[in-house]
Wavefront OBJ file of the C-alpha trace (Angstrom):
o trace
v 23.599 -46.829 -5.304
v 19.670 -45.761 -4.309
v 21.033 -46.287 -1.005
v 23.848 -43.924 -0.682
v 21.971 -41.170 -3.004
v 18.972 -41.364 0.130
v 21.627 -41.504 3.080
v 23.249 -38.437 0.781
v 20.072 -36.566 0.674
v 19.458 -37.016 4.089
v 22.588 -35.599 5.173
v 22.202 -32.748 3.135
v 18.577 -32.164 4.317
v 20.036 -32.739 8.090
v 22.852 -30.162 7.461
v 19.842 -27.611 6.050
v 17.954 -27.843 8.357
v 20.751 -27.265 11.516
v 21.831 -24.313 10.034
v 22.045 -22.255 13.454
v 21.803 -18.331 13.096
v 24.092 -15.870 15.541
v 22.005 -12.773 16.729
v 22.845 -10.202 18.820
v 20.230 -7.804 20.277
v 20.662 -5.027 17.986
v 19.920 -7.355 15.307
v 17.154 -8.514 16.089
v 15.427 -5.165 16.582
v 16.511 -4.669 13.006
v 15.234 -7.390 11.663
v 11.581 -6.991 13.582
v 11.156 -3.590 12.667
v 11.823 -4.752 9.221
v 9.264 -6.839 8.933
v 6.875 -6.238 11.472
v 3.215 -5.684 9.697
v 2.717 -2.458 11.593
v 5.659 -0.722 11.146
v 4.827 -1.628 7.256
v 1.313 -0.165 7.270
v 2.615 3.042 9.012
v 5.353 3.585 5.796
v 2.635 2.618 3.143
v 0.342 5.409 4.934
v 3.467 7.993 4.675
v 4.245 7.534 1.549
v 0.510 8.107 -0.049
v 0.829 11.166 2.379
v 3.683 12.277 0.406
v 2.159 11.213 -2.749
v -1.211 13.991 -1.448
v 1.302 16.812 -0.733
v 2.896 16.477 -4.425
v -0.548 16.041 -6.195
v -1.673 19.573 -3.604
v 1.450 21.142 -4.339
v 1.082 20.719 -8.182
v -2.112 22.788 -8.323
v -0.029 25.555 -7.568
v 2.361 25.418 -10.495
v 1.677 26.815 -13.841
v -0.688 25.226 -16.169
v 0.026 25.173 -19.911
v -2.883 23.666 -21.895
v -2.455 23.298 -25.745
v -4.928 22.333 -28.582
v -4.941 21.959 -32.058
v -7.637 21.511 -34.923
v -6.913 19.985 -38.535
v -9.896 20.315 -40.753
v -10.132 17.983 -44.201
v -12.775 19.623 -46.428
v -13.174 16.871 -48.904
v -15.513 18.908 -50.657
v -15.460 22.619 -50.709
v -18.889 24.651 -50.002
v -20.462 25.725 -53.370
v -21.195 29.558 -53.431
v -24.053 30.782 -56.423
v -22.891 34.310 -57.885
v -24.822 36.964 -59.896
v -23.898 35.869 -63.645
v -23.649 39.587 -64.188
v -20.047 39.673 -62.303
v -18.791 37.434 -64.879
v -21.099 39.288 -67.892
v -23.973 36.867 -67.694
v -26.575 38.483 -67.005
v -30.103 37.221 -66.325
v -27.674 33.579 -64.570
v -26.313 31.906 -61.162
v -22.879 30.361 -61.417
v -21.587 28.356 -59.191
v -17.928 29.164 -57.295
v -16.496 26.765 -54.519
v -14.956 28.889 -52.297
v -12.416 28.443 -49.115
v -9.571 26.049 -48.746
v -9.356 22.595 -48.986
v -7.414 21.846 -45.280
v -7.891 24.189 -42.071
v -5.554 24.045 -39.051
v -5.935 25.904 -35.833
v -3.338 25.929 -32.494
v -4.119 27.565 -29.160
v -2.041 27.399 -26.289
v -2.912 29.259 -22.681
v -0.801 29.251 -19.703
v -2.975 29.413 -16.460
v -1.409 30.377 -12.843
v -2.550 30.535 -9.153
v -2.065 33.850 -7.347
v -3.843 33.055 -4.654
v -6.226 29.756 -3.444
v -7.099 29.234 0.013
v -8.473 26.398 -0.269
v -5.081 25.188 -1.842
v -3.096 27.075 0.731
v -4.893 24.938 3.719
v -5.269 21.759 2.418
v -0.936 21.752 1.529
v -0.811 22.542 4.981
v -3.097 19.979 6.572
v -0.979 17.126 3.725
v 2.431 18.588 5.776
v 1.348 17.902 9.024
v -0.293 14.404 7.970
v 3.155 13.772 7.107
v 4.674 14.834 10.599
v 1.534 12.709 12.278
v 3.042 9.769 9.608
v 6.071 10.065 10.620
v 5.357 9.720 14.351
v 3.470 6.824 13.309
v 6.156 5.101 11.870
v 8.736 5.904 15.091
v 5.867 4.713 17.775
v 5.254 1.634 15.548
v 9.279 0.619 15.438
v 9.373 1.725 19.106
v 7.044 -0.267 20.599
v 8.177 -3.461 18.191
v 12.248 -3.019 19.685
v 10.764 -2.445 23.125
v 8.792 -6.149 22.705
v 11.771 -7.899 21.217
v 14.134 -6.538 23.547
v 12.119 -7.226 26.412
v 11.883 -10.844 24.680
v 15.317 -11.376 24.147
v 16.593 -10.717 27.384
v 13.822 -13.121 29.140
v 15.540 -15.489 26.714
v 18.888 -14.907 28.158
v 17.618 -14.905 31.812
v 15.694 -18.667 31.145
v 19.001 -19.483 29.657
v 20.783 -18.585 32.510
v 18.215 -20.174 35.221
v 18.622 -23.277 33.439
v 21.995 -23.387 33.672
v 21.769 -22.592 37.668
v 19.277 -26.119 37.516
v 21.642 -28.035 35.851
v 24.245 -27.537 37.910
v 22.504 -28.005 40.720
v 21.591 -31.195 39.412
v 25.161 -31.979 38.729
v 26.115 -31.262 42.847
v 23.001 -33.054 43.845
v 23.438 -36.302 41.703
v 27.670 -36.352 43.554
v 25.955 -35.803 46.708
v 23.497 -39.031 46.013
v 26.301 -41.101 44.646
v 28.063 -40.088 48.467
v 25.766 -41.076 50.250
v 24.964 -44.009 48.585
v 28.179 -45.518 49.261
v 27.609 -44.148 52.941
v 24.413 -46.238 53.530
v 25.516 -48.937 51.426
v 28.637 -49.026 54.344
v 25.879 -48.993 56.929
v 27.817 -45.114 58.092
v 24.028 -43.314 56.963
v 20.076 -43.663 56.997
v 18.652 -44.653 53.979
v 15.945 -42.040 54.215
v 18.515 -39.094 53.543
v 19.274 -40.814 50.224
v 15.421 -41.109 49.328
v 15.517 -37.274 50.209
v 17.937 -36.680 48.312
v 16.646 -38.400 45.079
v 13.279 -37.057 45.653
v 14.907 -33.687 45.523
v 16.930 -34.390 42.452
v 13.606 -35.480 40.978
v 12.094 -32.015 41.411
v 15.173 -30.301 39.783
v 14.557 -32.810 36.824
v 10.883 -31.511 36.670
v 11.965 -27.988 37.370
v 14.770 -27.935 34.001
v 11.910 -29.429 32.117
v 9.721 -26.874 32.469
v 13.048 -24.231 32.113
v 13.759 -26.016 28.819
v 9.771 -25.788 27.702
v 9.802 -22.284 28.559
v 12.865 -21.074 26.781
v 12.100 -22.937 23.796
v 8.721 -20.870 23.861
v 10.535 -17.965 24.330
v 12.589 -18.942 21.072
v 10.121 -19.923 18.993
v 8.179 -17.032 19.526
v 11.517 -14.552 18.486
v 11.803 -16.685 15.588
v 8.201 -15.866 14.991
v 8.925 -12.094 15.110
v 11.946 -12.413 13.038
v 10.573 -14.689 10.324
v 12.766 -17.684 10.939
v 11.596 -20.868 10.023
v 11.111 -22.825 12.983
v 13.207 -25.302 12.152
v 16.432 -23.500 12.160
v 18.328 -22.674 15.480
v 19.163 -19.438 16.833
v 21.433 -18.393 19.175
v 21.423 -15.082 21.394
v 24.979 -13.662 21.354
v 24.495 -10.858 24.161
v 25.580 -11.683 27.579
v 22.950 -11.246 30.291
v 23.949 -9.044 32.867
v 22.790 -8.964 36.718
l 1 2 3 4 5 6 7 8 9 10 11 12 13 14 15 16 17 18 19 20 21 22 23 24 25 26 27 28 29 30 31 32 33 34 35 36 37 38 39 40 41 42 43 44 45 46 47 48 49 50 51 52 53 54 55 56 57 58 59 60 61 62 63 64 65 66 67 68 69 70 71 72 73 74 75 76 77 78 79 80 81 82 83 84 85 86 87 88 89 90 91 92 93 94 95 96 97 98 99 100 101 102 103 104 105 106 107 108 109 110 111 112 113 114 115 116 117 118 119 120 121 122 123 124 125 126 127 128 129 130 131 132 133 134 135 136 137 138 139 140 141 142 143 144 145 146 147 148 149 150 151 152 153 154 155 156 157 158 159 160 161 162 163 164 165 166 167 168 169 170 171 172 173 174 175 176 177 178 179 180 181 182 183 184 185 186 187 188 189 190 191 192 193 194 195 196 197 198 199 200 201 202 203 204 205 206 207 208 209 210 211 212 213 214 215 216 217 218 219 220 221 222 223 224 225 226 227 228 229 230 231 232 233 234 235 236 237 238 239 240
């Protein structure tokens, strides 16, 4: 049973990790725009430019301001009066006078007519936002012009390796010929060590075709955020 559940889970982890991803060019310009770090640091910086023309342009709305006071006498100020008021003469009496709770409300609306200082630093926020903008396009411009440029090196290693192996393929029926020809005493064994030594310099050459486009992969799966592991394959068709 622990057998088949480990030759299970490595089937399952084989099948994972072959998953193989279709892209086409447009795609993949998407995708590294997307996530590209600058492109990303050129919208954070436009949107807190945004965020500096709302906070400028809400000096220039009205201000309302509102306040209110509640006042709790717990004991009310003691006042001493001529006794004479009350028809005793020659005395003080004591009156607490006012009132026991005091509330107060003001409310003032404020507005700018007029603030240069305002005025020009709303305008420098709008063209911040412009120079943002720009930012943003240059960023995503110069990121599609690098994976394009990418992808179709991709797609012309691709296609030089497939010009090596099938010149491998003519090469290795043109050995196995003349083989038989030397092997019938009809040729010169020195043309059939030519032609393996050449057929060993189209092996080295797809080697270094293969090492190279795998670079060239890896480093698109790099830009794109694919795990390394995972195969991608370049749908466009090279042209030239």
């Amino acid at each position: 049973m622990s057998i088949l559940i480990c030759l299970f889970g490595t089937t399952l982890l084989s099948a994972q990790e072959s998953r193989v991803i279709n892209l086409s060019l447009k795609q993949c310009v998407q995708m590294a725009v997307e996530k590209n770090i600058n492109v990303q640091n050129a919208r954070i910086e436009k949107e807190k430019t945004q965020w500096k023309v709302k906070e400028t342009r809400a000096t220039l709305f009205p201000q309302i301001n509102a306040s209110g006071n509640f006042q709790d006498n717990l004991q009310l100020p003691t006042t001493m009066i001529p006794g004479e008021i009350f028809g005793q003469p020659g005395t003080n009496i004591p009156v607490q006078m006012g009132s026991p709770y005091n509330t107060s409300a003001n409310v003032s609306l404020n507005q700018v007519l007029f603030n240069h200082t305002v005025f020009t630093a709303l305008q420098l926020s709008k063209k911040l936002e412009k120079i943002s903008d720009l930012g943003i396009e240059k960023a995503s411009e110069e990121m599609a012009n690098e994976v394009s440029k990418l992808y179709f090196l991709t797609l012309t290693t691709a296609k030089q390796k497939k010009l090596v192996e099938e010149n491998i393929a003519r090469i290795q029926r043109l050995r196995d010929i003349t083989q038989v020809v030397v092997e019938n005493g009809l040729g010169k064994r020195v043309d059939y060590d030519r032609i393996n030594v050449n057929l060993e310099n189209l092996y080295t050459q797809l080697n270094n075709v293969d090492a190279s486009q795998q670079q060239q992969l890896n480093m698109m799966k790099y830009l794109l955020e694919i795990p390394l592991q995972e195969t991608i394959v370049l749908t466009e068709k090279e042209t030239g």
